[in-house]
N, CA, C and O atoms as a Tinker XYZ file with bonds, in Angstrom:
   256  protein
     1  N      0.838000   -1.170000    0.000000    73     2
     2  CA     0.000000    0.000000    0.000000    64     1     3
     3  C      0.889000    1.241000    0.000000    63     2     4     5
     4  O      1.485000    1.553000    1.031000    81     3
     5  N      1.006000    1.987000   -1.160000    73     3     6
     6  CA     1.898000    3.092000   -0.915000    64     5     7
     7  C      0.971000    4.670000   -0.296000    63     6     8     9
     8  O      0.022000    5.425000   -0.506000    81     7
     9  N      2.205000    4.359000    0.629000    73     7    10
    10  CA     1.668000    5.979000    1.251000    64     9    11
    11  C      2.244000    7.192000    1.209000    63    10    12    13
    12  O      3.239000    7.338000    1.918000    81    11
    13  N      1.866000    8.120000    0.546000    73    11    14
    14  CA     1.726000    9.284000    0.440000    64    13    15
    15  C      2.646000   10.596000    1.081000    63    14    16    17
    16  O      3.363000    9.709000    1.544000    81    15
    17  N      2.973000   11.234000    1.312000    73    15    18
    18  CA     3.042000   12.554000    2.681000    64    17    19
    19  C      3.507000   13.795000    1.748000    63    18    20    21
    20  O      4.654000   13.903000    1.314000    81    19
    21  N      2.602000   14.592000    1.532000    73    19    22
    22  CA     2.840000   15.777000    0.992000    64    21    23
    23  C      2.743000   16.444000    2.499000    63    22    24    25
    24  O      2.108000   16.032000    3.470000    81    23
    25  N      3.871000   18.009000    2.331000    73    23    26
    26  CA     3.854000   19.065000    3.139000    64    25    27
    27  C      3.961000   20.234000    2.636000    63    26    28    29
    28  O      4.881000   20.388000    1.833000    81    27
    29  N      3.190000   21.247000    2.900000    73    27    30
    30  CA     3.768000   22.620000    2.261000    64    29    31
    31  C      2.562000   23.375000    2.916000    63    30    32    33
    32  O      1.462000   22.991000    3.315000    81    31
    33  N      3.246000   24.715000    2.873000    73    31    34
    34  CA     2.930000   25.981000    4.000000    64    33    35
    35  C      1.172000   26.048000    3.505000    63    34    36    37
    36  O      0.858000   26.038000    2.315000    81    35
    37  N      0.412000   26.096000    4.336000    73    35    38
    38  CA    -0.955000   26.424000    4.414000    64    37    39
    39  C     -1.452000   27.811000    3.763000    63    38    40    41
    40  O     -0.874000   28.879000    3.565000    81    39
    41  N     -2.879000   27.317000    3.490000    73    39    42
    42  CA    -3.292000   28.787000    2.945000    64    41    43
    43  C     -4.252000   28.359000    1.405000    63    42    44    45
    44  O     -4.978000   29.097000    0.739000    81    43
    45  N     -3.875000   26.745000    1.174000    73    43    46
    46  CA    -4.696000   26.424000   -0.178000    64    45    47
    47  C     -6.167000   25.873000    0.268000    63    46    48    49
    48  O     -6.435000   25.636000    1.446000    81    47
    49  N     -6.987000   25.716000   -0.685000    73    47    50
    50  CA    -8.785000   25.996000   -0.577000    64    49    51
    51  C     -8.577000   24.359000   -0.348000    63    50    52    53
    52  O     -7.719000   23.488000   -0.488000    81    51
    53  N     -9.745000   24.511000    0.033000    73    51    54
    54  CA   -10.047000   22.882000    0.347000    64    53    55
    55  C    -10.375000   22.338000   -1.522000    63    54    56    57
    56  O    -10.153000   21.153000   -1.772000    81    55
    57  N    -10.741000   23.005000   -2.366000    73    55    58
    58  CA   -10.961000   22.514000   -3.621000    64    57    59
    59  C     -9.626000   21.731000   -3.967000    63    58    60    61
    60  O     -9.402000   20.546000   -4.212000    81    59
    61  N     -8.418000   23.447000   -3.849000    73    59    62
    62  CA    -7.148000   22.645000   -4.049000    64    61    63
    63  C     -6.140000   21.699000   -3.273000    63    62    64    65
    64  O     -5.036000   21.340000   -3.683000    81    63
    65  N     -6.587000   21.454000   -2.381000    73    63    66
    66  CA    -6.255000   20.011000   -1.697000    64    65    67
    67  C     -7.111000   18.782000   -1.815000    63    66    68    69
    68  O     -6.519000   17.778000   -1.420000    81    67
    69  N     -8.359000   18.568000   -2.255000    73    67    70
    70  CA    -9.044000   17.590000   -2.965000    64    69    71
    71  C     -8.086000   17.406000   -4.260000    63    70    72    73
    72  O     -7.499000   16.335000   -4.420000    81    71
    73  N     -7.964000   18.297000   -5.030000    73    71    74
    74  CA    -7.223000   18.166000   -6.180000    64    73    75
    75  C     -5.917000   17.036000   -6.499000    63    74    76    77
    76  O     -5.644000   16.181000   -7.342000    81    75
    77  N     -5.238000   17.704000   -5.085000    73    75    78
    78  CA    -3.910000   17.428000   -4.867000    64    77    79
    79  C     -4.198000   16.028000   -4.788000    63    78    80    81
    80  O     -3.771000   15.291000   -5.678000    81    79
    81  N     -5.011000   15.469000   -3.632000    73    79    82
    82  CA    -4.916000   14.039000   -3.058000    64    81    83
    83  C     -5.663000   13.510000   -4.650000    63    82    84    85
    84  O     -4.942000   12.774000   -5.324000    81    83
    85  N     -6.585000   13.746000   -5.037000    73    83    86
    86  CA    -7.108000   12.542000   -6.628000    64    85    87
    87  C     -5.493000   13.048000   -8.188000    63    86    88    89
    88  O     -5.154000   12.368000   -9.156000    81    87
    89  N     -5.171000   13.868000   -7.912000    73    87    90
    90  CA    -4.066000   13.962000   -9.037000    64    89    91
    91  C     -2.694000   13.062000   -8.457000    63    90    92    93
    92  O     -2.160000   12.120000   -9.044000    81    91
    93  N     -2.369000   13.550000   -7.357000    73    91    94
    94  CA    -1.453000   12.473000   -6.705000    64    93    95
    95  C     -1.478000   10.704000   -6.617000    63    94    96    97
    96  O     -0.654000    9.835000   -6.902000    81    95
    97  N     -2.864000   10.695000   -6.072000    73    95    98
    98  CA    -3.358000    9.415000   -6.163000    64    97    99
    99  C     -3.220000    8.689000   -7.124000    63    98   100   101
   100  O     -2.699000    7.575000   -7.074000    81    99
   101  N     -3.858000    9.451000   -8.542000    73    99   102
   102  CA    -3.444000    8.864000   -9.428000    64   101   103
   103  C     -2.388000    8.484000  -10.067000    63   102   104   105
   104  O     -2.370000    7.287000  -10.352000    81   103
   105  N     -1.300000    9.247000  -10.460000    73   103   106
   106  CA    -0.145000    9.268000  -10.657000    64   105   107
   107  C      0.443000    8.245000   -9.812000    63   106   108   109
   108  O      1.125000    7.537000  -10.553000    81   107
   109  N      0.507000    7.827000   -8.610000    73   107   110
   110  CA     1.100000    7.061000   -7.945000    64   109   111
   111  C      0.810000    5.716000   -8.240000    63   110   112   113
   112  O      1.683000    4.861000   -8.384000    81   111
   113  N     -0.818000    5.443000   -8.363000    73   111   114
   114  CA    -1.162000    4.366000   -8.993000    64   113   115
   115  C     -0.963000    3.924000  -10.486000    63   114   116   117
   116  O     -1.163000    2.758000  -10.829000    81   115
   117  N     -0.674000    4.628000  -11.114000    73   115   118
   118  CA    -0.262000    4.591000  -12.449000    64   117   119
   119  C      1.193000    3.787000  -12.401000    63   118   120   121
   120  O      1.421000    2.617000  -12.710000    81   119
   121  N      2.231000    4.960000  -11.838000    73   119   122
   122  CA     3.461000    4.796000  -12.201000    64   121   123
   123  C      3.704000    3.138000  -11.235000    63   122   124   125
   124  O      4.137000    2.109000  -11.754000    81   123
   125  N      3.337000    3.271000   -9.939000    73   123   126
   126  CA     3.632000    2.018000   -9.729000    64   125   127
   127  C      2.718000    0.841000   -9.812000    63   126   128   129
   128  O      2.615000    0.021000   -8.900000    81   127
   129  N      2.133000    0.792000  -10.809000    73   127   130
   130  CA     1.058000   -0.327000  -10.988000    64   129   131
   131  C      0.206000   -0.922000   -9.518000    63   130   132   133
   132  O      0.172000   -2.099000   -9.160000    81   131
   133  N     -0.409000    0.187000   -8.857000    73   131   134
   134  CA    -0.805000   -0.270000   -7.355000    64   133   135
   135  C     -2.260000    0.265000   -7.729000    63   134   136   137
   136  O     -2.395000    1.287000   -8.402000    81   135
   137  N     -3.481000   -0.573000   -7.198000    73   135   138
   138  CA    -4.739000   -0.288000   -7.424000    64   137   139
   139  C     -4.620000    1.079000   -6.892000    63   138   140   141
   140  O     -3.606000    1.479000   -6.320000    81   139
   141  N     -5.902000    1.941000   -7.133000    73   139   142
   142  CA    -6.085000    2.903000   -6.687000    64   141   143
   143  C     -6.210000    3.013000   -5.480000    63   142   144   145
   144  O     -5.579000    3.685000   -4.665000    81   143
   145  N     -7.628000    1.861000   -5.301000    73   143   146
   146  CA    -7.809000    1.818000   -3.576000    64   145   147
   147  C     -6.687000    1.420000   -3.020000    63   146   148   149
   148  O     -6.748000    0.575000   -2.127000    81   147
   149  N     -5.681000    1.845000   -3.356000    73   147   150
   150  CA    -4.443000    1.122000   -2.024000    64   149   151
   151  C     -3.418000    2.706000   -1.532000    63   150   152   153
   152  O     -2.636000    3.177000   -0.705000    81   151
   153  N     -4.196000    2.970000   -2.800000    73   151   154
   154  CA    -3.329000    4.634000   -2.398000    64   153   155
   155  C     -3.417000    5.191000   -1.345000    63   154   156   157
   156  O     -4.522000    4.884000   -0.897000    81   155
   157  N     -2.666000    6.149000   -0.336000    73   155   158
   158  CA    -2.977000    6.785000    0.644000    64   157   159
   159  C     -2.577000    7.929000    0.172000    63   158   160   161
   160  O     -2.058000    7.892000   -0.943000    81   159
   161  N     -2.687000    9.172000    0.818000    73   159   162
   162  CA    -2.089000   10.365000    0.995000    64   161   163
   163  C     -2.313000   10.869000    1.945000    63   162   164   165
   164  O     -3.480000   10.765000    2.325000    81   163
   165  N     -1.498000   11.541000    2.683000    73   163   166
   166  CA    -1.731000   12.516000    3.731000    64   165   167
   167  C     -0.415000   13.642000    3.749000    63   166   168   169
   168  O      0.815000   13.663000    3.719000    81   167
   169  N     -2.074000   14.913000    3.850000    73   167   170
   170  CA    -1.521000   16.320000    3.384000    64   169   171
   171  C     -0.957000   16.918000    4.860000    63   170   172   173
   172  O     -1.725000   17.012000    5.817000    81   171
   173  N      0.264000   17.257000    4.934000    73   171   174
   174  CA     0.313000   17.972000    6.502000    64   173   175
   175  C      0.773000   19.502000    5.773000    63   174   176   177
   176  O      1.393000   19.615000    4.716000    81   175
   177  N      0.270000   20.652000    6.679000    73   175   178
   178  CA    -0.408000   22.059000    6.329000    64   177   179
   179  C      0.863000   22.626000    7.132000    63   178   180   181
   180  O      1.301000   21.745000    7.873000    81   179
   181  N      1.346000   23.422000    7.187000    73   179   182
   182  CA     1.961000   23.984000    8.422000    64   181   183
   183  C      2.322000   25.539000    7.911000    63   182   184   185
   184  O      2.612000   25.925000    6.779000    81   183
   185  N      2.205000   26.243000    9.088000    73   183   186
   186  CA     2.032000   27.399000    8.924000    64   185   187
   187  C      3.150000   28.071000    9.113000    63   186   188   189
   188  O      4.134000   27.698000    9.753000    81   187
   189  N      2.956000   29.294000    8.423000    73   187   190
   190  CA     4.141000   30.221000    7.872000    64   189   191
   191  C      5.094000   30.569000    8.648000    63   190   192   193
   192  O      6.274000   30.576000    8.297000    81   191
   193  N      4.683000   30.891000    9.779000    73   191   194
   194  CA     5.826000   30.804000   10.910000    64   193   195
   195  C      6.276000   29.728000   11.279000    63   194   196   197
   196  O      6.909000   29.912000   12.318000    81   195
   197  N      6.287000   28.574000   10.941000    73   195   198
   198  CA     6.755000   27.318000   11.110000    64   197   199
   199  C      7.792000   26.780000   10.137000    63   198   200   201
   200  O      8.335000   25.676000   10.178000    81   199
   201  N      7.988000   27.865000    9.158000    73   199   202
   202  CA     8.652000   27.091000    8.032000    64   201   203
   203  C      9.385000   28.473000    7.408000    63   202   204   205
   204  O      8.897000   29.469000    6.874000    81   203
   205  N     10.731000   28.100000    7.703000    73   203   206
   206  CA    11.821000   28.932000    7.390000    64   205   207
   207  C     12.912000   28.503000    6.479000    63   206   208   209
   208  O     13.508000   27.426000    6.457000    81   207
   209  N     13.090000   29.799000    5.560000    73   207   210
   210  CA    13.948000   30.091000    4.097000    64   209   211
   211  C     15.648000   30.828000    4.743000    63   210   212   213
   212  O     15.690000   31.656000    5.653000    81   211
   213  N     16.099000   30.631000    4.481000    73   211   214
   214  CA    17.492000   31.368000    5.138000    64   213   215
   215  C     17.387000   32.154000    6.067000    63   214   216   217
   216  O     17.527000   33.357000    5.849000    81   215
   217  N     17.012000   31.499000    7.809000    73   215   218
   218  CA    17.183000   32.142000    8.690000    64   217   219
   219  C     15.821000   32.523000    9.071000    63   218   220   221
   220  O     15.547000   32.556000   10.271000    81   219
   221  N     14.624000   32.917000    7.886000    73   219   222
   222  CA    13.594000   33.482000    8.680000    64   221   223
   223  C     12.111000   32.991000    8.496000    63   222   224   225
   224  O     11.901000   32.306000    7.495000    81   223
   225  N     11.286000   33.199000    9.154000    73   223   226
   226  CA    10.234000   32.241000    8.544000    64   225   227
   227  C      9.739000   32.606000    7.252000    63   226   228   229
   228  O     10.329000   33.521000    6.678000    81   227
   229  N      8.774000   32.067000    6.696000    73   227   230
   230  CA     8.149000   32.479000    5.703000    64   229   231
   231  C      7.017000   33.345000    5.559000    63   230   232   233
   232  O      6.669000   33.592000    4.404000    81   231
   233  N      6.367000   33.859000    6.515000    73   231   234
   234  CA     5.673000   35.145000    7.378000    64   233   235
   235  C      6.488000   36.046000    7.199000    63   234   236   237
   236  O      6.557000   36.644000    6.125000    81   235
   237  N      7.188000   36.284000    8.135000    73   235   238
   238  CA     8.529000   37.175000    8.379000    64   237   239
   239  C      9.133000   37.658000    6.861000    63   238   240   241
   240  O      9.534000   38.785000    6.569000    81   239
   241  N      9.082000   36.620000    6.105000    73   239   242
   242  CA     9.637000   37.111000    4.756000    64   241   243
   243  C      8.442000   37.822000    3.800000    63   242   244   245
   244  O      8.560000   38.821000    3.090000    81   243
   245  N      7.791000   37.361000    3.918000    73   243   246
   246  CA     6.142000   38.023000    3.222000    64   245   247
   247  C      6.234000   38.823000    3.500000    63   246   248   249
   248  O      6.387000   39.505000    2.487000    81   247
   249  N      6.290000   39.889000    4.981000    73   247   250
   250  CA     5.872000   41.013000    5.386000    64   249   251
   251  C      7.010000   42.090000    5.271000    63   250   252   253
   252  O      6.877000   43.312000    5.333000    81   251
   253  N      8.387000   41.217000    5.053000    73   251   254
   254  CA     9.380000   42.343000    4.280000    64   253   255
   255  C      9.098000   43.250000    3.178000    63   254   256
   256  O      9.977000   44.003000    2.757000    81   255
């Protein structure tokens, strides 16, 4: 059963994270010949102050 783990800074619509998990899904099942239903994904969100570019978060850099 292959599983999944996308991460990246929060802030996308719930449309475009449905997106993510059936385009991913697929692709994964494709390339490695694994039914669909075996696919997993799980999206972890984390927020801008949590996630830092040379030294500063990514908040911190926005508001420069």
């Amino acid at each position: 059963m292959p599983i999944i783990q996308v991460t990246f800074i929060e802030g996308r619509t719930p449309e475009q994270k449905e997106r993510l998990i059936e385009e991913v899904s697929k692709t994964v099942s494709s390339v490695l010949d694994a039914p669909l239903e075996t696919v997993r994904v799980c999206l972890h969100e984390i927020p801008s102050t949590h996630w830092g570019i040379a030294g500063k978060s990514v908040q911190r850099r926005q508001n420069e």
